[in-house]
C-alpha positions as semicolon CSV with decimal commas, in nm:
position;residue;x (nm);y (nm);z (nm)
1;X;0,000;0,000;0,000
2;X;0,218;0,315;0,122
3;X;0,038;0,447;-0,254
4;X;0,226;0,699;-0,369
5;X;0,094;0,908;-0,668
6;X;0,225;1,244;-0,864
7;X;0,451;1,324;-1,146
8;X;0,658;1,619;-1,180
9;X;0,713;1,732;-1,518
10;X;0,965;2,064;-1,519
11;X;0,927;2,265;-1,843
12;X;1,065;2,602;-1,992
13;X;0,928;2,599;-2,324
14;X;0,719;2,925;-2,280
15;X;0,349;2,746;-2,380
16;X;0,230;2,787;-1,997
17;X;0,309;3,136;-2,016
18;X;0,526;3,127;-1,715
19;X;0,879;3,115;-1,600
20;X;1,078;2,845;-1,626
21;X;1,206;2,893;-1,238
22;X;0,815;3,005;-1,130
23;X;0,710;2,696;-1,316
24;X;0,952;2,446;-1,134
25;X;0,819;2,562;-0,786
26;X;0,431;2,533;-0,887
27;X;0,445;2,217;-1,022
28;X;0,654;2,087;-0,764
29;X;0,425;2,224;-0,498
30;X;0,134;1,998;-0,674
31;X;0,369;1,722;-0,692
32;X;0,471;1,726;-0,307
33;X;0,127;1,743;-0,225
34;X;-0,033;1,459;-0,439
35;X;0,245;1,264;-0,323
36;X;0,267;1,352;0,069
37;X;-0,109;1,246;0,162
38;X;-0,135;0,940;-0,059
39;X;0,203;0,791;0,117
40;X;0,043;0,896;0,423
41;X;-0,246;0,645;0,305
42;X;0,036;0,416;0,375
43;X;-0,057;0,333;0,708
44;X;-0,266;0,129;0,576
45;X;-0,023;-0,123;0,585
46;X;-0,159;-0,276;0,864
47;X;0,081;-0,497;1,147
48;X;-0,087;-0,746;1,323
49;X;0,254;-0,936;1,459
50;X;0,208;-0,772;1,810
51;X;0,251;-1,119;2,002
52;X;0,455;-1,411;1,963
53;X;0,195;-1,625;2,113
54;X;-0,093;-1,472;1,857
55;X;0,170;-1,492;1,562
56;X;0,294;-1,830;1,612
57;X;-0,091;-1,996;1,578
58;X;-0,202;-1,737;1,318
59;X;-0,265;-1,475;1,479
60;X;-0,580;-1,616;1,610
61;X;-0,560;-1,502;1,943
62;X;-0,853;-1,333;2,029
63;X;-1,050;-1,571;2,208
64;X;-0,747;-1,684;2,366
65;X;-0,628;-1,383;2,474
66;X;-0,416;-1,494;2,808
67;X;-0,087;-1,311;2,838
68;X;-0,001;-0,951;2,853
69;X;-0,027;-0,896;2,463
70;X;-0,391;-0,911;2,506
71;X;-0,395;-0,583;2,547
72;X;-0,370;-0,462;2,134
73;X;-0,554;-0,833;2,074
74;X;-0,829;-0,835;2,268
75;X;-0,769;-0,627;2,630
76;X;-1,113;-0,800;2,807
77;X;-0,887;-1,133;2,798
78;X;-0,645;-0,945;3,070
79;X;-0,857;-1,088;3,381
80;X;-0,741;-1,388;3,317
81;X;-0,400;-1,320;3,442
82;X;-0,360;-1,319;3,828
83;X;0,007;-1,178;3,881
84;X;0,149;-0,850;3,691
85;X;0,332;-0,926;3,375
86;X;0,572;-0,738;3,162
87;X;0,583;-0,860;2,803
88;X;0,831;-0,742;2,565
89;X;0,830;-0,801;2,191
90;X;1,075;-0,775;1,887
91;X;0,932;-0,844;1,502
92;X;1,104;-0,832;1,168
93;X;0,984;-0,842;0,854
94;X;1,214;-0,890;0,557
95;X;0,991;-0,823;0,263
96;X;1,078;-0,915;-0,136
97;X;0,897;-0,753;-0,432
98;X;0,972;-0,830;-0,766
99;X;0,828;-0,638;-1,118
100;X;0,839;-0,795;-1,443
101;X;0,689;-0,599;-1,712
102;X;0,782;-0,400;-2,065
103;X;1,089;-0,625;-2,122
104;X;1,239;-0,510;-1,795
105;X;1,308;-0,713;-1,457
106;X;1,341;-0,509;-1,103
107;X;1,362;-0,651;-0,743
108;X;1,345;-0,411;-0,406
109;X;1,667;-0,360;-0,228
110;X;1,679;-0,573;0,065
111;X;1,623;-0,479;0,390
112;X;1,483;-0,557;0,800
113;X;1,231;-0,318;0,890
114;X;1,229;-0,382;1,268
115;X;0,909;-0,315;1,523
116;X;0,877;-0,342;1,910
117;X;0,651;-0,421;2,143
118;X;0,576;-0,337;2,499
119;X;0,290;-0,442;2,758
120;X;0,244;-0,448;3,109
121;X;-0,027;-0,554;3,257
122;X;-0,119;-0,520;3,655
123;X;-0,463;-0,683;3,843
124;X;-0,562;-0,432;4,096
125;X;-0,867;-0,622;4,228
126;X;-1,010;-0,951;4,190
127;X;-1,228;-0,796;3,908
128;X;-1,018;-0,531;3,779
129;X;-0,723;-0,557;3,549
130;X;-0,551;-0,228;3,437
131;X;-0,301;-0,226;3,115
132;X;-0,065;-0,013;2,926
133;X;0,040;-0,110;2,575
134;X;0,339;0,064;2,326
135;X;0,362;-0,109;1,942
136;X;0,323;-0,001;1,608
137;X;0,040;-0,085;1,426
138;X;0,077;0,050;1,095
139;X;0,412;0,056;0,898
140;X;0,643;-0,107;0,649
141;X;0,881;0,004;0,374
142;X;1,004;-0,055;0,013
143;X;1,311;0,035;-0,160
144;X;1,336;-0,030;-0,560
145;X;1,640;0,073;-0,794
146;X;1,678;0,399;-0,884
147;X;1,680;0,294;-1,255
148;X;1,368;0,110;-1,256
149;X;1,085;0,134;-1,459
150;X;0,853;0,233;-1,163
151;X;1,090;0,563;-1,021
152;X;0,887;0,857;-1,097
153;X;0,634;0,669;-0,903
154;X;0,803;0,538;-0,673
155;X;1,206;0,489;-0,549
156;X;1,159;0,479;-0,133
157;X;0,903;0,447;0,152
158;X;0,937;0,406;0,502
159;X;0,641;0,445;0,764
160;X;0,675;0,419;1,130
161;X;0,373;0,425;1,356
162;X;0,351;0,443;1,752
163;X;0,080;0,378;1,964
164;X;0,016;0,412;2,342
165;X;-0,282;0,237;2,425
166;X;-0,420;0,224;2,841
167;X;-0,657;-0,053;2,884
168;X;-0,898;-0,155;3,195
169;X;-1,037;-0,457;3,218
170;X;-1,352;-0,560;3,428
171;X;-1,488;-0,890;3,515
172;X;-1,896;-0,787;3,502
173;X;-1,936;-1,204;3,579
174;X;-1,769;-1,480;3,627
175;X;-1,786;-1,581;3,281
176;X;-1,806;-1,275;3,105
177;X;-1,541;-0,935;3,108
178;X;-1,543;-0,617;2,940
179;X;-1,255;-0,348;2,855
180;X;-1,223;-0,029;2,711
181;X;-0,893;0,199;2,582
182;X;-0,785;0,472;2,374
183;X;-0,515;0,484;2,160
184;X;-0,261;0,743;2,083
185;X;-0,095;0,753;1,803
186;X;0,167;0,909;1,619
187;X;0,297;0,820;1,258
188;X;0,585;0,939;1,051
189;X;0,661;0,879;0,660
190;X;0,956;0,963;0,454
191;X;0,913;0,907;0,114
192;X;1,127;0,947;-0,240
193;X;1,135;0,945;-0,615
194;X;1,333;1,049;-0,944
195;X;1,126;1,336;-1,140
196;X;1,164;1,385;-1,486
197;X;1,336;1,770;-1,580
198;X;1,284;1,880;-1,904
199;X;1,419;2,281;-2,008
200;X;1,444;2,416;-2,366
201;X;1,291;2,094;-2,483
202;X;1,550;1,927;-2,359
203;X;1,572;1,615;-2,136
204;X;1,836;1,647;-1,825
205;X;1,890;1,396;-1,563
206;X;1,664;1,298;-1,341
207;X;1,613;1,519;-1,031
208;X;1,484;1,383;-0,729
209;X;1,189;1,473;-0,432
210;X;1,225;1,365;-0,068
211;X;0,922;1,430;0,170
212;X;0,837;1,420;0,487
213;X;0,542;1,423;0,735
214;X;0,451;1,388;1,047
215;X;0,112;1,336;1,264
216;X;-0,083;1,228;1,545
217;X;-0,412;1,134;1,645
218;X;-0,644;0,956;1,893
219;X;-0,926;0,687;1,904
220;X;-1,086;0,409;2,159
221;X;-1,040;0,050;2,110
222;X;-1,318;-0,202;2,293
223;X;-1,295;-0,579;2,412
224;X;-1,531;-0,881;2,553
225;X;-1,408;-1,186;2,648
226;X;-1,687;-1,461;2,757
227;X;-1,653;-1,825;2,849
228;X;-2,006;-1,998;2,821
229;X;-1,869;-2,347;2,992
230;X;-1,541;-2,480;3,059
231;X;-1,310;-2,479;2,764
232;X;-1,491;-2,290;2,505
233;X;-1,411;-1,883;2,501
234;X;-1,544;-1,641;2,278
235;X;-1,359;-1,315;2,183
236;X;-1,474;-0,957;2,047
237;X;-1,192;-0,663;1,977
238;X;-1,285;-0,367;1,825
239;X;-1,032;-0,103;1,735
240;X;-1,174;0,281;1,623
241;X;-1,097;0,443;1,310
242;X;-0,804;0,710;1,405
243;X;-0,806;1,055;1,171
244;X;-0,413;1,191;1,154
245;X;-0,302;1,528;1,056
246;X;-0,002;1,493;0,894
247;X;0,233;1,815;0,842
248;X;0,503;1,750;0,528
249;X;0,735;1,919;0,411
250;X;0,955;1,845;0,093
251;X;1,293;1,929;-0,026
252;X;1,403;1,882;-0,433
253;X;1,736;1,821;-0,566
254;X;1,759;1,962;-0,963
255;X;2,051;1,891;-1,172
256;X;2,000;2,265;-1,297
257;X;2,125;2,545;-1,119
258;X;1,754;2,665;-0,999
259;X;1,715;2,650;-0,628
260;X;1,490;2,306;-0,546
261;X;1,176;2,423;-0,438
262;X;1,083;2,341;-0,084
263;X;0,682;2,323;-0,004
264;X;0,446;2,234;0,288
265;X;0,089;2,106;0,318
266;X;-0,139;1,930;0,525
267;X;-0,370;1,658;0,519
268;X;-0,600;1,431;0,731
269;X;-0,606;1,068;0,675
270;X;-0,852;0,814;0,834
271;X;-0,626;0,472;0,932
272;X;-0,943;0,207;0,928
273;X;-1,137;0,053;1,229
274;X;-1,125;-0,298;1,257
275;X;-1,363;-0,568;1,401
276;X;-1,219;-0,934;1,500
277;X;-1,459;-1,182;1,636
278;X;-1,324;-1,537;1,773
279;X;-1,383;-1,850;1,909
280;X;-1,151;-2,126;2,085
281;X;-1,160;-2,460;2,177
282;X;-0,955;-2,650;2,439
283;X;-1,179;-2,959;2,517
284;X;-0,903;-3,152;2,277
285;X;-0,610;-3,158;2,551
286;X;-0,338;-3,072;2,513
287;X;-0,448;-2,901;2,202
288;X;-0,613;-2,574;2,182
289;X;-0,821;-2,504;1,857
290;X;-0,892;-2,109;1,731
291;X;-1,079;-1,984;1,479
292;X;-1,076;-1,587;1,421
293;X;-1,243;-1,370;1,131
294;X;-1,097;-0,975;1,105
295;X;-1,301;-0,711;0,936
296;X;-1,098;-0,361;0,822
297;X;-1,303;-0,082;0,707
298;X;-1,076;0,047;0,424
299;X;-1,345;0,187;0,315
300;X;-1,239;0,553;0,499
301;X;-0,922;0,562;0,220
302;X;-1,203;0,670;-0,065
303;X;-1,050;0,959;-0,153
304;X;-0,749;1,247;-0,045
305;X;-0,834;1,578;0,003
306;X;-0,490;1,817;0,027
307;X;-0,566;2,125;0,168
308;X;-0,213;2,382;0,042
309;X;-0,079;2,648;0,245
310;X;-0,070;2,869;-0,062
311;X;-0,272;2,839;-0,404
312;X;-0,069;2,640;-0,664
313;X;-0,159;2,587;-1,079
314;X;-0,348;2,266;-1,101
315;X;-0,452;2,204;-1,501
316;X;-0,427;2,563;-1,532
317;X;-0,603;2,707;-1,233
318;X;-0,466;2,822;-0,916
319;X;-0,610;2,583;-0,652
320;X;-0,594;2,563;-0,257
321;X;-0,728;2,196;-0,236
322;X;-0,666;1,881;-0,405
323;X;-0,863;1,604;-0,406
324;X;-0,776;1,215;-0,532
325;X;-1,000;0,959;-0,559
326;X;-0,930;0,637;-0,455
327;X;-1,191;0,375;-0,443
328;X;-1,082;0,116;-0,174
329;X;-1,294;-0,118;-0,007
330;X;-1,317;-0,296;0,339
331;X;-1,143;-0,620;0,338
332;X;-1,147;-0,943;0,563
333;X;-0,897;-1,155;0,705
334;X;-0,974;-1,532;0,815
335;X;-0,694;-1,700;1,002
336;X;-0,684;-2,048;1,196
337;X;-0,480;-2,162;1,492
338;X;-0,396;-2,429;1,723
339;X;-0,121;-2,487;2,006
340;X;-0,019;-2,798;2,180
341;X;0,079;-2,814;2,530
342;X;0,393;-3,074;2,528
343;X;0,456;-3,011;2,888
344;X;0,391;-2,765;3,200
345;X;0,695;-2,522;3,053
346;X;0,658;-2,560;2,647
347;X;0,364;-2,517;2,392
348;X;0,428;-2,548;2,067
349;X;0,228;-2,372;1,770
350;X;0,078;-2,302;1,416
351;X;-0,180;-2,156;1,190
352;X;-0,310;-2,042;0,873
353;X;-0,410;-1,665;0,734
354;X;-0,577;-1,595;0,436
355;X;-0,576;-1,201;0,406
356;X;-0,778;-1,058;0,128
357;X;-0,648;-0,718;-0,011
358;X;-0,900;-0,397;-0,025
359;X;-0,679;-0,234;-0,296
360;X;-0,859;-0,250;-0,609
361;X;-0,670;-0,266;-0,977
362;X;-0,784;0,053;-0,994
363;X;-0,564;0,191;-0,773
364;X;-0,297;-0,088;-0,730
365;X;0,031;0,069;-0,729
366;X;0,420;-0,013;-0,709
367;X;0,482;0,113;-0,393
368;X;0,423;-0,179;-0,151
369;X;0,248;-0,363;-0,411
370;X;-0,049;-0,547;-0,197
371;X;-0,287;-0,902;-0,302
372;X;-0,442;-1,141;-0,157
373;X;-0,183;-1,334;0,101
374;X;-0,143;-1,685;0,229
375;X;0,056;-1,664;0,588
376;X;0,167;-1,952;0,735
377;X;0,275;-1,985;1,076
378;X;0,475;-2,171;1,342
379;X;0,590;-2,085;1,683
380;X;0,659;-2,190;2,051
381;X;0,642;-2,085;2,384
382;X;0,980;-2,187;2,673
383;X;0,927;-2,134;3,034
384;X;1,283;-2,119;3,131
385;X;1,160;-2,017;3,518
386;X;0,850;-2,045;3,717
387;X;0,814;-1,659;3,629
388;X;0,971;-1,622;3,280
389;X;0,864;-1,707;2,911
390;X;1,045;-1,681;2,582
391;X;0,847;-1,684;2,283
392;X;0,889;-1,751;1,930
393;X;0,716;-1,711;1,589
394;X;0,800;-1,730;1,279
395;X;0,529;-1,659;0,954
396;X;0,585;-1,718;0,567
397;X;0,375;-1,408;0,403
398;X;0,296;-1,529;0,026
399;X;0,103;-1,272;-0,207
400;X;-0,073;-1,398;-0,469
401;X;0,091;-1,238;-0,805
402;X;-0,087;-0,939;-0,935
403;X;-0,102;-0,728;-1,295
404;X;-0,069;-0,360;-1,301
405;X;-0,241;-0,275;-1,601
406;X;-0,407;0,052;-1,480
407;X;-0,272;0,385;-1,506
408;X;-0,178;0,671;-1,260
409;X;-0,245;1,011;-1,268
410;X;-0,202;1,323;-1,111
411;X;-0,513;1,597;-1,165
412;X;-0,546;1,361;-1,463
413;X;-0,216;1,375;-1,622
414;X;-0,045;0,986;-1,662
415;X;0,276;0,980;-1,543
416;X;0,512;0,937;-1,808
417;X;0,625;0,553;-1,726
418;X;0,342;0,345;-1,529
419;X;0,566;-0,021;-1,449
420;X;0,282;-0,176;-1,563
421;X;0,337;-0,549;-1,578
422;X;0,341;-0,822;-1,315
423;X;0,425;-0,773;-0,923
424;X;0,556;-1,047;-0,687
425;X;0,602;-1,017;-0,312
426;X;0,680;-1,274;0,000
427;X;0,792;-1,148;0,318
428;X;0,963;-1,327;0,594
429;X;0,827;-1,226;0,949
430;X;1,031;-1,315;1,276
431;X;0,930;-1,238;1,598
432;X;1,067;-1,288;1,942
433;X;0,960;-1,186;2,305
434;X;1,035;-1,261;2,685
435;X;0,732;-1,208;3,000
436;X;0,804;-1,192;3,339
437;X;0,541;-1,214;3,621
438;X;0,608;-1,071;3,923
């Protein structure tokens, strides 16, 4: 996802009627903007690794929902623990994206993009759990050749996101409990591409646009966890939409001796809500069945709106706003778990995802290139003391292989090279974590 749109076409040749240096900044301004909110969009790159225990048996957890990492999975499971716990988390994902198209072959740089975790999680009364989460959950990152077919779309992303989320948790009966949160959460994006530079009618070297933004925002997130009879639970986590405003700022580098314009803006983008509804089974022992279903309402990304600091040309006209369509929908998620208890100290697990993209064709783009993925998923659990656990998880991300065949635009203008053709991508996702109780 992390869509980036915008071209950047410089010109001198007089038909616009303006400058050649007044012409580089106002397009540019149009470009940064156009550009800035729709990588923005890119938190909707959604991370759902938040607990080794949840990401070793698919990330169906939230039924389950019995160590401190409840608390981003589904916080009403926290009354189930009896002692304060401190949970600590490390995930990496080592993503690979390949584009074959136009008689040309391309394949992303490769990197680690790295995200923590933090919980802690304290019973204050028999009925009352209180919790404090820190993770990211939103973020990811692609870096193709600066040659490749795709780089006035599209040359570097990288998107960080940070939430604190306080949790209570209530036991309303002895069966049933109830918890409530709010999140805050900050995000920042740096993104970067080559742009075209024509002067005279003559084509230079590329130039090239880094950006910038920052924002924050808040929202609630909700949790029930009931257990109708002995080893059968039942699991609801809802998570609010959260509405950033993201400040950017952009810097140019020319290979003409104009000054690179530099250029601010603003935008607000929605990062979805999300539903997950679960149920597991543990009347196999030692094995522990879970089945969970995840609903994201995508459905907020339908369209940017860029609000400028200053008017800029767009198609001719001098315009304060900017507004992008872009169509996508809400998508599911269905993933399946189980974990086996060899012994008191070690568990051992694995699951199945199958994660349906809400990016339509319309709007499928190089940047982190999304489908429909197939995750599969092992992991374990050690206790190495009566009051410490290592955990470990390990998950195989396969996306089904998608066509580009659509074309981007910016106001309506194509982009001069689209890297249309077909898109590839697997990821390899490790995590690791430690808990204490005290």
């Amino acid at each position: 996802m992390l869509n980036l749109l915008g071209m950047l076409i410089l010109s001198s040749s007089g038909k616009s009627g303006w400058p050649g240096k007044s012409l580089v900044r106002a397009i540019v301004a149009v470009s940064l903007l156009c550009w800035w909110t729709s990588g923005a969009g890119a938190a909707g790159f959604a991370l759902v690794q938040q607990g080794t225990a949840a990401m070793g048996q698919g990330n169906a957890f939230v039924a389950e929902a019995n160590d401190a990492s409840a608390i981003f999975y589904n916080p009403a499971g926290l009354n189930q623990i009896k002692r304060a716990q401190v949970y600590q988390g490390s995930f990496f994902n080592y993503p690979d994206r390949e584009f074959s198209g136009g008689g040309q072959d391309s394949q992303t740089n490769h990197r680690i993009y790295r995200s923590l975790t933090a919980y802690i999680a304290i019973p204050v009364h028999d009925r009352v759990v209180l919790g404090l989460g820190f993770f990211s959950p939103f973020g990811m990152g692609t870096v193709w050749p600066p040659t490749w077919a795709g780089r006035y779309i599209t040359t570097f992303s990288s998107l960080h996101t940070y939430n604190l989320n306080p949790v209570v948790s209530v036991k309303v009966l002895e069966n049933l409990s109830l918890a409530a949160g709010f999140d805050m959460l900050w995000s920042k994006v740096r993104l970067k591409r080559k742009t075209p530079v024509v002067l005279g009618g003559r084509a230079l070297p590329d130039g090239e646009i880094t950006l910038t933004g920052e924002g924050k925002g808040v929202g609630y997130n909700l949790g029930l966890h009931y257990e109708p009879w002995s080893g059968l639970k039942l699991g609801v986590a809802y998570r609010s939409k959260i509405e950033v405003n993201h400040i950017g700022s952009l810097s140019t580098t020319l290979p003409v001796p104009l000054p690179g314009p530099n250029s601010d803006g603003r935008a607000a983008i929605v990062y979805p809500p999300s539903l997950t509804m679960g149920i597991a089974c543990s009347h196999l022992k030692p094995f522990t069945f879970e089945f969970d279903t995840t609903w994201t309402g995508w459905s907020t990304y339908d369209q940017l709106k860029l609000n400028l600091d200053s008017p800029v040309p767009v198609n001719g006209v001098m315009r304060t706003t900017i507004t992008t369509p872009k169509g996508w929908h809400d998508s599911w998620a269905f993933r399946f778990g189980a974990n086996y208890a060899v012994n008191e100290t070690m568990k051992l697990r694995a699951g199945y995802i199958y994660d349906l993209t809400p990016v339509p064709d319309s709007s499928f783009d190089p940047q982190v290139p999304d489908a429909n993925r197939h995750i599969f998923t092992v992991g374990s659990d050690l206790k190495v003391l009566e009051r410490f656990t290592l955990g470990f998880a390990y998950n195989y991300i396969l996306n089904e292989s998608r066509t580009k065949s659509n074309t981007i635009v910016v106001n309506g203008v194509p982009a001069p090279l689209q890297a249309n053709g077909r898109y590839n991508s697997d990821t390899h996702s490790l995590g690791l974590s430690w808990s204490f109780q005290f």
